[in-house]
TORKOL-4160 file (C-alpha; in steps of 0.2 Angstrom, whole numbers, padded with zeros to 4 digits, m for minus):
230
<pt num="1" X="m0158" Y="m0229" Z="0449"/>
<pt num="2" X="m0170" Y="m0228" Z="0432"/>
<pt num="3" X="m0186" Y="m0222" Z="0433"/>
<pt num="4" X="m0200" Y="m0235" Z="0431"/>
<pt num="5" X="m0201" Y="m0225" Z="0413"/>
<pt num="6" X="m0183" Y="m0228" Z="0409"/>
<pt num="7" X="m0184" Y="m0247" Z="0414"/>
<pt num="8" X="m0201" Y="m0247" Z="0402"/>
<pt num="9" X="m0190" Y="m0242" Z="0388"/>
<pt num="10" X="m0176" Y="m0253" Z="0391"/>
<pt num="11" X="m0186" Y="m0266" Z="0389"/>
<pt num="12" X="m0196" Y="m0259" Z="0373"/>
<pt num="13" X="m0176" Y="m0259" Z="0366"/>
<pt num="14" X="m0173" Y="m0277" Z="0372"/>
<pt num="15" X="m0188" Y="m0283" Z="0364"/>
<pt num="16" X="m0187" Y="m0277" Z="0348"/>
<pt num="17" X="m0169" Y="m0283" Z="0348"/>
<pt num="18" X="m0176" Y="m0300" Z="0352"/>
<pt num="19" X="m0187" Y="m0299" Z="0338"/>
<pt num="20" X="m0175" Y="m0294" Z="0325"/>
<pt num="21" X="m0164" Y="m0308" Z="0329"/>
<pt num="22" X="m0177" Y="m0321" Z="0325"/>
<pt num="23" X="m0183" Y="m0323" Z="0344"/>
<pt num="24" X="m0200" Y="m0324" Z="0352"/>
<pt num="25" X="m0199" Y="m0317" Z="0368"/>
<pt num="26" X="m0217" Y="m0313" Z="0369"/>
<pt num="27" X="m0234" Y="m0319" Z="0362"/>
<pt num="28" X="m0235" Y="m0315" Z="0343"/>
<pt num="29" X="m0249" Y="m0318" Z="0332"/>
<pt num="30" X="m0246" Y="m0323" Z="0316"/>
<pt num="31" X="m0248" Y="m0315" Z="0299"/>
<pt num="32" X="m0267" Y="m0315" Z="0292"/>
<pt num="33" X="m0276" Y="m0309" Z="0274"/>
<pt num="34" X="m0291" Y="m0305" Z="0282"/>
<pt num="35" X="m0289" Y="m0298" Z="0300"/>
<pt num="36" X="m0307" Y="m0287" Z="0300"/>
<pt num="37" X="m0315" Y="m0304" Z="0301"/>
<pt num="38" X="m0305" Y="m0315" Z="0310"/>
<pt num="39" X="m0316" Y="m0327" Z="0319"/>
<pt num="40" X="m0303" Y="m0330" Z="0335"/>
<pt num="41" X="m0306" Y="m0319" Z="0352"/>
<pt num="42" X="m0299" Y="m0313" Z="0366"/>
<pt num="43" X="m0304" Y="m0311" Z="0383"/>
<pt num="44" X="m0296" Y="m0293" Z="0387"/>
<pt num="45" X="m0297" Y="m0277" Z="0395"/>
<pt num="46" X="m0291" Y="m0259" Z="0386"/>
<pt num="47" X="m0293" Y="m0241" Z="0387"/>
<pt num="48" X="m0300" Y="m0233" Z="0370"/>
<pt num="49" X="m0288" Y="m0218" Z="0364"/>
<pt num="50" X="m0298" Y="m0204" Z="0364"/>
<pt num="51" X="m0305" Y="m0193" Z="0349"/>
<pt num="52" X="m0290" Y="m0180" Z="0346"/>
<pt num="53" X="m0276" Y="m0196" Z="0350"/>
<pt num="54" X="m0284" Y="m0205" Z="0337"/>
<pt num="55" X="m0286" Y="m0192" Z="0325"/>
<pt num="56" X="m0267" Y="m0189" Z="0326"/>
<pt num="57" X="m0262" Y="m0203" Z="0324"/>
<pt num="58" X="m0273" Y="m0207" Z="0308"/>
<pt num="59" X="m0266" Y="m0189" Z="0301"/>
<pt num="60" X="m0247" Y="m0193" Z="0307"/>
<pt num="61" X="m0245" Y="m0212" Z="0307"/>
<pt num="62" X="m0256" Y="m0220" Z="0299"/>
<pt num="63" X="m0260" Y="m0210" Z="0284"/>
<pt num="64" X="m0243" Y="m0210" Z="0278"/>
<pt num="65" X="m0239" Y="m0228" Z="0283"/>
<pt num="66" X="m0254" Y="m0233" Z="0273"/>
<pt num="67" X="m0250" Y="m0223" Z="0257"/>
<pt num="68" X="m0230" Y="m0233" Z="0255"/>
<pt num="69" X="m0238" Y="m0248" Z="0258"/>
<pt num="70" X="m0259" Y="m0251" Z="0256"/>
<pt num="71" X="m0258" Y="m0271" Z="0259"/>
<pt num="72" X="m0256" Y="m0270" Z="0276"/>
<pt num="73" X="m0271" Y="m0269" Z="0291"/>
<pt num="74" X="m0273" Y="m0252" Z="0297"/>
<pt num="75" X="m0283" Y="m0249" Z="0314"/>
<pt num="76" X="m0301" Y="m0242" Z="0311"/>
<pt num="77" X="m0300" Y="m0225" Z="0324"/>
<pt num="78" X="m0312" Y="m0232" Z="0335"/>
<pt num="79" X="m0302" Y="m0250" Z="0338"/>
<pt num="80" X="m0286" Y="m0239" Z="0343"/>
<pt num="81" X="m0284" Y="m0243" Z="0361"/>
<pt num="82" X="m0270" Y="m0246" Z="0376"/>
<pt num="83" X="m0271" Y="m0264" Z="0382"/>
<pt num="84" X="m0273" Y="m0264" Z="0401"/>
<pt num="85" X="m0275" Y="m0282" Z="0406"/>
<pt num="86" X="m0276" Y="m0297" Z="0397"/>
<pt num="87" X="m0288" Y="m0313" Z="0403"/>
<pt num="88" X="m0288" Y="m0327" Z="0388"/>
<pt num="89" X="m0277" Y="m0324" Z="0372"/>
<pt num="90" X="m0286" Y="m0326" Z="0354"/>
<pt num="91" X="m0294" Y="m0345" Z="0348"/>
<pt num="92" X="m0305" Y="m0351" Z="0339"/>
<pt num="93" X="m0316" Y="m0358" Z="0351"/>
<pt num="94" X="m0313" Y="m0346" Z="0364"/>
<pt num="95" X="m0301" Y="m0350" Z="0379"/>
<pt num="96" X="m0315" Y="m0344" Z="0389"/>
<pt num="97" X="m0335" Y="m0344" Z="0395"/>
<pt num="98" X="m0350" Y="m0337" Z="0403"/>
<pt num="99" X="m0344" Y="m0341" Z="0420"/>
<pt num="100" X="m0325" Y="m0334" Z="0417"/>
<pt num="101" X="m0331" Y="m0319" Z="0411"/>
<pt num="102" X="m0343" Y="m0316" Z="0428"/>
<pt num="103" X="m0326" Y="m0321" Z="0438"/>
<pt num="104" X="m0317" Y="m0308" Z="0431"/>
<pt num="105" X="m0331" Y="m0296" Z="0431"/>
<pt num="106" X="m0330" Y="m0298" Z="0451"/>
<pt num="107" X="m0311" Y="m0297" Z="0450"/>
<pt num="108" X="m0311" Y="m0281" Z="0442"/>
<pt num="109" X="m0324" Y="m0275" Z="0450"/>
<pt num="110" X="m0315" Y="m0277" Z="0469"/>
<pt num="111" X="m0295" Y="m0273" Z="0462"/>
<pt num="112" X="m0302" Y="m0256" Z="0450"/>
<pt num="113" X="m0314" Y="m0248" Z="0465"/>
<pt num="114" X="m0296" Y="m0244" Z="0473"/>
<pt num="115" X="m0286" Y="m0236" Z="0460"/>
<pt num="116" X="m0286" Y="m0218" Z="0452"/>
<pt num="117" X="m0286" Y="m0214" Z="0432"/>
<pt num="118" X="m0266" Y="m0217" Z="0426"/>
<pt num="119" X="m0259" Y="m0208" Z="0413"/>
<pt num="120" X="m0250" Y="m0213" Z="0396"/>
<pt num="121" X="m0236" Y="m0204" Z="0387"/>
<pt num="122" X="m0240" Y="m0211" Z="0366"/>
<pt num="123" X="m0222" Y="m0209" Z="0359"/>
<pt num="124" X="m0209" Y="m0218" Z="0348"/>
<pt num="125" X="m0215" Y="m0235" Z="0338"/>
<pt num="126" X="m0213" Y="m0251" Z="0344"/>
<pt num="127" X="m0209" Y="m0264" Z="0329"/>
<pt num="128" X="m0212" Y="m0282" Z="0329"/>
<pt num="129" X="m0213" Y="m0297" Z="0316"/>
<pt num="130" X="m0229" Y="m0295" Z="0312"/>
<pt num="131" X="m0236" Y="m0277" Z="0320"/>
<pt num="132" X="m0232" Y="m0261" Z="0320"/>
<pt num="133" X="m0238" Y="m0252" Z="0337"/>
<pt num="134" X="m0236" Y="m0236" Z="0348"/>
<pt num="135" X="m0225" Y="m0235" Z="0363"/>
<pt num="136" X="m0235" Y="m0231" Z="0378"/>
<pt num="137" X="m0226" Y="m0225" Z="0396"/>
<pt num="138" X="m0232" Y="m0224" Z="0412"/>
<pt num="139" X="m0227" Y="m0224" Z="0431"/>
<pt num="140" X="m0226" Y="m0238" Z="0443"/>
<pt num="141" X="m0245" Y="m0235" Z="0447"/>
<pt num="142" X="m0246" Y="m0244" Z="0430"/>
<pt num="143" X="m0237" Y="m0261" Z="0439"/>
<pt num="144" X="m0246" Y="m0261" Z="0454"/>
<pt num="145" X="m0263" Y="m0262" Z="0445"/>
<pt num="146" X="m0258" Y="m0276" Z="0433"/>
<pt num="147" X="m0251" Y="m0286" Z="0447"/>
<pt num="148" X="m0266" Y="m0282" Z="0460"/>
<pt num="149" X="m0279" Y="m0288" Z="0443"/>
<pt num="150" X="m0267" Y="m0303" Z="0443"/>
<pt num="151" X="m0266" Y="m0310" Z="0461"/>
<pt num="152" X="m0286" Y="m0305" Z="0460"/>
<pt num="153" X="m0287" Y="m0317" Z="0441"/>
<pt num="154" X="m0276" Y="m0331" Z="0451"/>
<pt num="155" X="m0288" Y="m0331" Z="0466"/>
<pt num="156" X="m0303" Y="m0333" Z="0455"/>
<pt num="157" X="m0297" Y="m0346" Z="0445"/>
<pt num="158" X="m0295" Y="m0337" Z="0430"/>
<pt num="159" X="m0279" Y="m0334" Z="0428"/>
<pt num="160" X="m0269" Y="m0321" Z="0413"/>
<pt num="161" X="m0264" Y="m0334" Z="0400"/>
<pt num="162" X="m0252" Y="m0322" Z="0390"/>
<pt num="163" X="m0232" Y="m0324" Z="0390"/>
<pt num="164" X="m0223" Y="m0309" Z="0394"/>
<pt num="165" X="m0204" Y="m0304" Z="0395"/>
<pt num="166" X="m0206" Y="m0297" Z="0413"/>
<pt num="167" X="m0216" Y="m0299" Z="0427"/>
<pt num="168" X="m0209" Y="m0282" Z="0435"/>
<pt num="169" X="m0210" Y="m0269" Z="0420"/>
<pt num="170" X="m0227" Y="m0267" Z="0414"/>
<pt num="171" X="m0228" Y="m0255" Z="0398"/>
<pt num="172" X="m0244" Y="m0249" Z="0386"/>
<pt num="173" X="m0244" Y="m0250" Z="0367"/>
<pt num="174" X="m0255" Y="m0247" Z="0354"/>
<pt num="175" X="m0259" Y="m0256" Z="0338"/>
<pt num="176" X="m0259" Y="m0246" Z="0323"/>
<pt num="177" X="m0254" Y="m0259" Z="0309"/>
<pt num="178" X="m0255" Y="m0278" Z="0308"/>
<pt num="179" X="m0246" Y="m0285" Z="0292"/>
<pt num="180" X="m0252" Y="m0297" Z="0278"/>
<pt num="181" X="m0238" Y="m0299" Z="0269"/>
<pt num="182" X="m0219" Y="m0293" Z="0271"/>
<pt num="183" X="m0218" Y="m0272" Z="0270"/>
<pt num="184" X="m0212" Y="m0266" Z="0256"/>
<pt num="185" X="m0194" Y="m0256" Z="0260"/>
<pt num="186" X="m0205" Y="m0240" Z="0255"/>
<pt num="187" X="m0214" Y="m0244" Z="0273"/>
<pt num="188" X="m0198" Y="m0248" Z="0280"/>
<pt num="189" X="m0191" Y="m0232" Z="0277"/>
<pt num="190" X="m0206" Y="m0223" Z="0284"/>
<pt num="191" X="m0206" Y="m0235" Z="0299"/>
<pt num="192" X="m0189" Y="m0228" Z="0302"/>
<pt num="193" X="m0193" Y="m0207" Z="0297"/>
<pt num="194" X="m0207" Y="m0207" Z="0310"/>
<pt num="195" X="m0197" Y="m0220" Z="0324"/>
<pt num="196" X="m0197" Y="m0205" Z="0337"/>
<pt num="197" X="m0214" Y="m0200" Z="0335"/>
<pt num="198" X="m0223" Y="m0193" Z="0348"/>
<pt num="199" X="m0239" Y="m0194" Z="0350"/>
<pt num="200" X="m0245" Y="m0185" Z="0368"/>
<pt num="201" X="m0253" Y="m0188" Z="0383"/>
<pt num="202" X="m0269" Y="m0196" Z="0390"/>
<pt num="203" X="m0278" Y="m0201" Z="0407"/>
<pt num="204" X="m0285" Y="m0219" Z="0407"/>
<pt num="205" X="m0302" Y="m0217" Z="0417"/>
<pt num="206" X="m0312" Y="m0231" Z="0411"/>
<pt num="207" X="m0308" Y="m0249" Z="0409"/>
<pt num="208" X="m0319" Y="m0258" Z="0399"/>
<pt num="209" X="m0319" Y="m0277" Z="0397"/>
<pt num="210" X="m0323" Y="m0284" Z="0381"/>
<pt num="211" X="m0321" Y="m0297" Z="0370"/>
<pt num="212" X="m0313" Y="m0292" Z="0352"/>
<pt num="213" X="m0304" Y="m0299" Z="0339"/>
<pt num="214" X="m0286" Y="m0299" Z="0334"/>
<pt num="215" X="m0290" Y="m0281" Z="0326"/>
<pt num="216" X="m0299" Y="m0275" Z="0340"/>
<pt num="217" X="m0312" Y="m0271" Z="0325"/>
<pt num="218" X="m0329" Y="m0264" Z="0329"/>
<pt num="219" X="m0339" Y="m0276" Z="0322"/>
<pt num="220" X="m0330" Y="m0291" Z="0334"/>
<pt num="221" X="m0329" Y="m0281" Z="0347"/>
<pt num="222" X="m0341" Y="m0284" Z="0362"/>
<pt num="223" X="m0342" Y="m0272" Z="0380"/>
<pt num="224" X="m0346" Y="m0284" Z="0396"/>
<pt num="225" X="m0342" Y="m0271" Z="0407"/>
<pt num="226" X="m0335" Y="m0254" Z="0410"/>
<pt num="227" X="m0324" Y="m0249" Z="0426"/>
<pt num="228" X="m0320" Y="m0231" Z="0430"/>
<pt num="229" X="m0305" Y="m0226" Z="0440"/>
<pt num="230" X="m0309" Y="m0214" Z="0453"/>
């Protein structure tokens, strides 16, 4: 039987198999000049890496990416993040409210006060039309979470609006590249030296709700509440 790790990469390997055939199997955003002021938001909840993740991967990924290809959108180190839960995907107006936001701020507040800090394992890239991300791994704690927040969200009348290619495997990624244009093979090539990266390990314990942009960028990004795993 696979692990709940093994059936995480499995699907990473089906997606972007997907993906290169021209498929859509999950919500992609599409291709922007200017993603630092993108006027759409998101209703969403994430985990912030953590000073030396981020560093390494500014040193080791994004650094290099950035030097055989400069048009593209890097991640700013304090945007770098794990998605944990998604509410409302990104428009312009909002696909939410006031009074959403205090549904799901009850929501979370009831499902997070009865789970511990999971840890994610940052390893191997995860390619798709128009991003380039980390692969995050966790353990089954990570499904049962997502699908407690979701039956919590369905109660509440606000339910996750995001399309996802399973509703059993549950998996992390993080952001570190959003493209304006179509990468140079220079970038392709340096996509596929550091394909097997790893990055390490980190414990999620704080959840933070926020509203944010597509690039998750500082100056979009707005806290409404903070949750700690205990």
């Amino acid at each position: 039987m696979l692990s709940y790790q093994q059936k995480q990469f499995k699907l990473f390997e089906e997606l972007e198999k997907k993906y290169s055939q021209g498929l859509k199997p999950t919500e992609i955003v599409d291709k922007i000049k200017d993603y630092p002021n993108d006027k759409r938001l998101c209703l969403t909840s994430v985990a912030f890496l953590p000073d030396g993740i981020q560093r390494k991967i500014i040193e080791t990924l994004i650094k290099p990416l950035r030097q055989a290809d400069p048009r593209h959108y890097y991640f700013v180190p304090e945007s770098l993040h794990i998605t944990i839960k998604n509410i409302r995907v990104i428009n312009d107006p909002p696909y939410f409210n006031s009074h959403d936001i205090e549904k799901v701020r009850q929501v979370f507040q009831n499902v997070l006060n009865n789970f511990k800090p999971i840890s994610f394992e940052l390893k191997g890239l995860f390619t798709m039309p128009t991003s380039l991300s980390i692969r995050g791994y966790s353990d089954k704690a990570l499904k049962d979470l997502v699908l407690s927040l979701d039956k919590g969200l369905n109660g509440a009348g606000v339910p996750d609006d995001k399309k996802y290619a399973s509703e059993e495997i549950f998996f992390g990624n993080t952001n570190i590249c959003r493209y304006t244009t179509t990468p140079h093979e220079e970038f392709i090539t340096k996509v596929n030296q550091l394909k097997e990266i790893e990055i390490g390990q980190f414990e999620v314990k704080k959840i933070n709700l926020i509203t944010t942009n597509v690039a998750c960028h500082p100056a979009k990004t707005k806290v409404l509440s903070q949750y700690r795993l205990v």
